[in-house]
C-alpha positions in Angstrom: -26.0 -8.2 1.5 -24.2 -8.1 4.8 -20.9 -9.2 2.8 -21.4 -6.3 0.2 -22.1 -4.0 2.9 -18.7 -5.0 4.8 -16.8 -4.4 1.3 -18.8 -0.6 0.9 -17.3 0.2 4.1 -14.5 -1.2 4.0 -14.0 0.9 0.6 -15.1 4.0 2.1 -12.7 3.5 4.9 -9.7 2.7 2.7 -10.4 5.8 0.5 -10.3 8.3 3.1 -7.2 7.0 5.2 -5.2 6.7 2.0 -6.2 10.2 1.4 -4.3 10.8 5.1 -2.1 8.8 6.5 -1.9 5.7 4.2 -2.9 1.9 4.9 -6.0 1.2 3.1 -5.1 -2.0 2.6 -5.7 -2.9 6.5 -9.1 -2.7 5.7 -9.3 -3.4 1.8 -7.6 -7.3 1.7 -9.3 -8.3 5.4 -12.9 -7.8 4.4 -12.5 -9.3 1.2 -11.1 -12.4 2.8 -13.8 -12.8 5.8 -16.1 -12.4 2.9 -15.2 -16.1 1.5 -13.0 -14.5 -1.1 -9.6 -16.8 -1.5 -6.6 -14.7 -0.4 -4.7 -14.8 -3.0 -7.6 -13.4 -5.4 -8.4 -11.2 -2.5 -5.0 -9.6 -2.4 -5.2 -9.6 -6.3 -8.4 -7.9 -6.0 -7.5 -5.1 -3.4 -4.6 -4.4 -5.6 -6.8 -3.7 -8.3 -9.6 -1.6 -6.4 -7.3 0.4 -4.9 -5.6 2.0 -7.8 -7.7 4.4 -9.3 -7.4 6.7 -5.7 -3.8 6.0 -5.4 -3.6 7.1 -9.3 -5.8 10.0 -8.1 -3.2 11.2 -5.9 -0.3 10.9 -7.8 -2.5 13.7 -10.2 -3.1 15.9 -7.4 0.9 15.8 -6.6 1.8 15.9 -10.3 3.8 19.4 -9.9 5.7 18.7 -6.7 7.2 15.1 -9.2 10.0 16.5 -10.7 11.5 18.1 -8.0 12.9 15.3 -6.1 15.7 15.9 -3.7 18.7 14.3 -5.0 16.7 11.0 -5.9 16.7 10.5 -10.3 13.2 10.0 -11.2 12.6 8.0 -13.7 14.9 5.4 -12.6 13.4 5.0 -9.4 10.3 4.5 -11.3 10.8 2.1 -13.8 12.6 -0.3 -10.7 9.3 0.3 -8.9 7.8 -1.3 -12.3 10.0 -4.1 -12.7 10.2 -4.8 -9.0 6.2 -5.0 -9.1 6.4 -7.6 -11.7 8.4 -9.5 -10.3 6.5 -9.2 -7.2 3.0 -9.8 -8.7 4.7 -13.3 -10.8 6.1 -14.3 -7.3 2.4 -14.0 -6.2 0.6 -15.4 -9.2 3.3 -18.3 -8.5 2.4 -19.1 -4.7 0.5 -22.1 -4.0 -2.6 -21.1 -2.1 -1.7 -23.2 1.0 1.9 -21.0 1.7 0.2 -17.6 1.4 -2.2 -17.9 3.6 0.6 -19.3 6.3 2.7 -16.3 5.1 -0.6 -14.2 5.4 -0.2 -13.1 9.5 3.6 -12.5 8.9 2.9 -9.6 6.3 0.3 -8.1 8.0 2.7 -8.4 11.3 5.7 -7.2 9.3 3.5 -4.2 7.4 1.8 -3.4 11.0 5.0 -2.4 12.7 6.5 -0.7 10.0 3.1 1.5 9.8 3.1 2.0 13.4 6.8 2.6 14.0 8.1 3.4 10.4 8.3 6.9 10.9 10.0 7.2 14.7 12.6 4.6 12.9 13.6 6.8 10.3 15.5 9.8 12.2 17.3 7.2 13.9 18.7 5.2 11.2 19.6 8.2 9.3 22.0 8.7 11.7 23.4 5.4 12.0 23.2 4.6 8.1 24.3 6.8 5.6 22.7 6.0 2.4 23.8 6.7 -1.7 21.7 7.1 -4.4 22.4 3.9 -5.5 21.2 2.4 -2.4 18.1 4.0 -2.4 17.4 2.7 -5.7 18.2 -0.9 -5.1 16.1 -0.7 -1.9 13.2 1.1 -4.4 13.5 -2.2 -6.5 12.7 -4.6 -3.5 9.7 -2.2 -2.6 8.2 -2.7 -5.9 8.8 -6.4 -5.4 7.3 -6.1 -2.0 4.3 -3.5 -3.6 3.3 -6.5 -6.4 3.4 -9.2 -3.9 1.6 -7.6 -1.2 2.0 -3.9 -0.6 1.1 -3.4 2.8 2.6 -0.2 4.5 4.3 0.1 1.4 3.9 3.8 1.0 5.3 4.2 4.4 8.5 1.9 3.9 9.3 4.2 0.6 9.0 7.3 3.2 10.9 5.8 5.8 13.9 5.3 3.4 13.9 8.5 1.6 14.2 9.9 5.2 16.8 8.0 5.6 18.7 9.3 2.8 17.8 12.6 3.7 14.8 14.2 2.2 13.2 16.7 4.0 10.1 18.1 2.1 7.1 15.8 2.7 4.9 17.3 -0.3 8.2 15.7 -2.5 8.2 12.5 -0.6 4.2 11.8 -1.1 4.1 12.7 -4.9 6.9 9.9 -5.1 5.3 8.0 -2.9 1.8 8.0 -4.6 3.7 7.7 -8.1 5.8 5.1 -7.0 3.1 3.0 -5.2 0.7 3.4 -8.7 3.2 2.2 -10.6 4.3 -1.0 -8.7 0.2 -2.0 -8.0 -1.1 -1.3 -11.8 1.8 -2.9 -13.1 0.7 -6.1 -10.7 -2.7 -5.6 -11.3 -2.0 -6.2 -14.9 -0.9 -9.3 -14.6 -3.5 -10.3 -11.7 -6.4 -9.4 -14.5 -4.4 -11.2 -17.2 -3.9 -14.6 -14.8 -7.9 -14.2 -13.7 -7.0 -13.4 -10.2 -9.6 -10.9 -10.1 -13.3 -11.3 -8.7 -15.0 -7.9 -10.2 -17.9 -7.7 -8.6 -16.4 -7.2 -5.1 -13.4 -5.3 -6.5 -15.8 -2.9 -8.4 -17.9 -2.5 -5.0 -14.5 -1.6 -3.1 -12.9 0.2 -6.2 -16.4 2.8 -5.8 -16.4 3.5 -2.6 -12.8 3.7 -2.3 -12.9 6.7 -4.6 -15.4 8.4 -2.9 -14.0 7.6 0.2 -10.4 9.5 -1.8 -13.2 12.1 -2.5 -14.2 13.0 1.1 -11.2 12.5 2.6 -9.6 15.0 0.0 -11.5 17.5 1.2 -11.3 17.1 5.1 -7.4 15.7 5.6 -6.7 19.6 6.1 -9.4 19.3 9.4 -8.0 15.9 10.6 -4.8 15.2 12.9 -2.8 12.6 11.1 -1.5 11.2 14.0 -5.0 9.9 15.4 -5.5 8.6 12.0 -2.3 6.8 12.4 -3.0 5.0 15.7 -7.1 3.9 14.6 -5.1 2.2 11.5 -2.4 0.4 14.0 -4.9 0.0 16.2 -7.3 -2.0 13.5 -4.2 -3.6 11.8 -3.0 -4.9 15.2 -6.6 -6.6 15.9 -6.4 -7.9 12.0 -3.2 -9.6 12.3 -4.3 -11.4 15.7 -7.3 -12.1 14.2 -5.1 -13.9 11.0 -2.7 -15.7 13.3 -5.9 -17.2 15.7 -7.5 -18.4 11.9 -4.5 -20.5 11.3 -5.4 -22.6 14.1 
């Protein structure tokens, strides 16, 4: 019971900070791992329990889609597929015994780029002009990034549209939410297929997640993002310590 209540929560938590500010995940793949589930069918699982809200969303921002800034949609979109198969096969393809050593460096590398991500962007704007056709390479190793692990991965898409140059943040999180969808259910395709899933603790998350989507759609408005933003770094700073000390 005390493991299903961790996963309810940890649902509930997901679901309303991806409703916000993004990083569910922090809370989603850590809970299912301190609950005895292996980490590769843990990330597999998160994946899976995660998309319905992130599908959600992309409905909700369904009219700002086609009016992206420059960036061709539906190329970026079917690279965000094919990068999260590749992704997902890379995955499906680790032996258990590297991912969990590579385990603390992607919640280190997805921490930072949460917590500093956007103060990055300005800057490298400036120092990095960036094509189309840049962004769309970089969109392909996202997706590969988004079907191997996906952490922060909403906010690495951000941070390089901003980079290119665009401006209207309504845009930026339709794409985002589409984009993200798109890499995880493609991933999550191949995680059922392979039997990397564990439903009943996915189904638990995938519930509460939902409602947690549910609530927090309907109080972001009252909420200042930016103390979201620092309780997630904050709790993925104390999860990746908390990774690195298990190794040992």
């Amino acid at each position: 019971m005390a493991s299903y209540l961790l996963l309810v929560v940890a649902g509930l938590a997901a679901g309303l900070i991806n409703s916000v500010a993004g990083g569910g995940m922090f809370f989603t793949f850590p809970a299912l791992v301190f609950t005895g589930v292996p980490s590769i069918i843990a990330n597999a699982s998160s994946t899976t329990a995660l998309i319905p809200g992130i599908m959600a969303s992309s409905w909700a921002y369904r009219g700002e889609l086609h009016k992206s800034e420059g960036i061709p949609l539906n190329p970026m979109l079917m690279l965000s597929l094919a990068g999260g198969v590749i992704g997902a096969l890379l995955l499906l393809y680790t032996p258990q015994r590297t991912f969990d050593s590579v385990i603390p460096w992607l919640l280190l590398a997805a921490t930072l780029l949460f917590t500093f991500g956007p103060q990055l962007a300005p800057r490298l704007r400036r120092a990095f002009p960036m094509s189309v056709g840049m962004v769309l390479v970089i969109q392909f190793f996202i997706g590969i990034y988004g079907g191997y692990f996906g952490g922060a991965i909403g906010i690495v898409m951000l941070a390089t549209w901003s980079v290119y140059g665009l401006t209207d943040i309504h845009v930026m999180n339709a794409n985002r939410t589409l984009m993200a969808g798109a890499a995880n259910s493609i991933a999550a395709i191949l995680f059922i297929a392979a039997r990397k899933v564990w439903w009943p603790q996915t189904l638990v998350i995938l519930v509460f997640a939902v409602l947690g989507g549910y609530i927090g759609a309907h109080t972001a408005r009252k909420v200042d993002r930016r103390y979201i933003r620092v309780a997630v770094s904050l709790v993925s700073t104390a999860i990746t310590i908390l990774f690195f000390l298990r190794r040992h």
